[in-house]
N, C-alpha and C positions, 0 to 999 in steps of 0.2 A: 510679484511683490512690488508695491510703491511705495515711495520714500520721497521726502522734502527736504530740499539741502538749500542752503541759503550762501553754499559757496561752490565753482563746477570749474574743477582743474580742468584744461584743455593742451593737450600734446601735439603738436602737429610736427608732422615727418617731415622728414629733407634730405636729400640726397646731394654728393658730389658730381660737379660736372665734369665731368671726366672725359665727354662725347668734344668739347672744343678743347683740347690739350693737341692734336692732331695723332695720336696713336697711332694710327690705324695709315699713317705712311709706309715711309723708309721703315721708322721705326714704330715694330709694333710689339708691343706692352704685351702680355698673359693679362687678363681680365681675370675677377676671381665670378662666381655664380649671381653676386651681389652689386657686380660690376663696378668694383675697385680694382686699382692699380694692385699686382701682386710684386711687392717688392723683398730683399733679402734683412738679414740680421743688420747690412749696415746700409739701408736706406736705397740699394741699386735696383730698378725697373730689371726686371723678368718678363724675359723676351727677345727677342731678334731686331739687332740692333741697336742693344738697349745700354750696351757696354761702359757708355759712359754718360747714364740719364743716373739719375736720382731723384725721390719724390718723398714724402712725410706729409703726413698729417692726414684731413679729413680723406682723401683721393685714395689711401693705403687700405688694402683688406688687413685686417686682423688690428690695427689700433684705436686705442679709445680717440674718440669724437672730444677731442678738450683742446683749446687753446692753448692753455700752460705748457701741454707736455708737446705740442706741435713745434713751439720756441725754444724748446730747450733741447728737444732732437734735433732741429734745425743748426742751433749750436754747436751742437756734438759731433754732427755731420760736419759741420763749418771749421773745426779744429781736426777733425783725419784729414780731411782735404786739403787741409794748409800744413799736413803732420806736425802739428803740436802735439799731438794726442792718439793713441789708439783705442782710446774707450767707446766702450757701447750705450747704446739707450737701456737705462733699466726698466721694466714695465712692470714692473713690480710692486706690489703696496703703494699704491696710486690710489687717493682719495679721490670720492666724487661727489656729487651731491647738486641738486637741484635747488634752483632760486627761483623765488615765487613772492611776487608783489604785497607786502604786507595789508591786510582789510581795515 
């Protein structure tokens, strides 16, 4: 079947680098199959040696790829570590949505 579009969204992939973080020393990381950092409920690297690494954001298996929510777990993580706080990241009812250059 052939079709004429006079607009052609393009996606292009990306991955975390996660190969120059040095893993794979002292301390090495659990990889997940997608080759992200597998880390726990509150942000700690899984692994041997990992005791007191922590990582968020794009690098983590299992979180959304968003900016917003990278800074405000980063936060979160930033207020246990300093115990102001024992709260969690909620991943919950998290909006998302794609931006696309108007024609």
């Amino acid at each position: 079947m052939q079709a004429d579009y006079d607009t052609v969204f393009v996606a292009v992939g990306r991955h975390a680098d996660v190969h120059s973080l040095g893993l794979d020393g002292p301390i090495k990381a659990q990889m997940s199959n997608a080759n992200k950092i597998v880390v726990d409920q509150y942000c700690r690297v899984q692994g041997e040696g990992c005791e007191s690494v922590y990582a968020l954001g794009d690098v983590c298996e299992g979180k959304l790829e968003l900016t917003p929510t990278a800074i405000l777990d980063g936060r979160i993580l930033a207020g246990r570590l300093l115990n102001v706080h024992n709260q969690l990241m909620d991943w919950k009812n998290i909006a998302t949505t794609v931006f696309t250059p108007l024609e």
